[in-house]
C-alpha positions, 0 to 999 in steps of 0.5 A: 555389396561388391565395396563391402566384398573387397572389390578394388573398382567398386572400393574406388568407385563407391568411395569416391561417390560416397566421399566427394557426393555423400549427403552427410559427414558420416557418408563422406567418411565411409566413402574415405574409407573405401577409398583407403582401402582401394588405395591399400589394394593399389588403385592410383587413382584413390592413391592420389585421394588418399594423400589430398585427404591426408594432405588436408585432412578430414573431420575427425577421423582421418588427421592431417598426415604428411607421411601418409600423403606423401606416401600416397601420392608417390604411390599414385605417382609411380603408377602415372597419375599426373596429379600426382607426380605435379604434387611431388614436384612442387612438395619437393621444390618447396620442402611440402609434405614432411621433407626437405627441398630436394630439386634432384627428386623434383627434376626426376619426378619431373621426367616422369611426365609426358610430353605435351604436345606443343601448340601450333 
C-alpha cells in the first residue's frame, strides 16, 4: 500500500522484491516499475537499477536505452553508489553506453571513489 502511496523506500523496497524475487514476468515488470519510480523520487540505489534495466533491457516493457542507463547510473553516481561510479568509468573508458571514450570523465569519476584501505 505504502508502494502504491508514492512512498520513496517502500517503492525502492518492494521493487526491488518484486523485480529481483518476483514468481512471474508481470511481477518482475511492476517491481521495475516501483523501482522507476523510486528512482525518479531520488533513491540511488533504484537509481543504479534502473540504468542495469535500461542497460539490458527488460522483456517487452522497458527496451535497452543507452541514455537512460547512463542517466541513471550518473544519477546513482552523484549520490555515491560505488556500482555506479565503477560503470561510468569503465563506459568512459571504453565509449559504453551512448558516448564516446572520454578518459577525463573516467579520471573524474575516478576521483569519486573512496579510498581503500591498503591491506597489511
Amino acid at each position: 500500500m505504502a508502494a502504491d502511496n508514492g512512498s520513496t523506500r517502500a517503492l525502492s523496497v518492494y521493487g526491488h522484491l518484486l523485480h529481483f524475487r518476483g514468481e512471474d514476468v508481470q511481477n518482475k515488470i511492476q517491481g521495475a516499475i516501483y523501482l522507476q519510480r523510486a528512482a525518479d523520487q531520488g533513491d540511488m540505489k533504484a537509481q543504479y537499477q534502473m540504468g542495469r534495466v535500461f542497460e539490458d533491457g527488460f522483456e517487452h516493457y522497458f527496451q535497452p536505452n543507452a541514455e537512460k542507463s547512463y542517466h541513471y547510473y550518473a544519477a546513482a553516481a552523484g549520490q555515491g553508489h560505488q556500482l555506479a561510479i565503477r560503470r561510468l568509468i569503465e563506459a568512459n573508458e571504453k565509449g559504453e553506453l551512448g558516448i564516446e571514450v572520454n578518459e577525463q570523465e573516467a579520471e573524474r569519476w575516478s576521483q569519486a571513489l573512496p579510498d581503500l584501505p591498503s591491506a597489511r
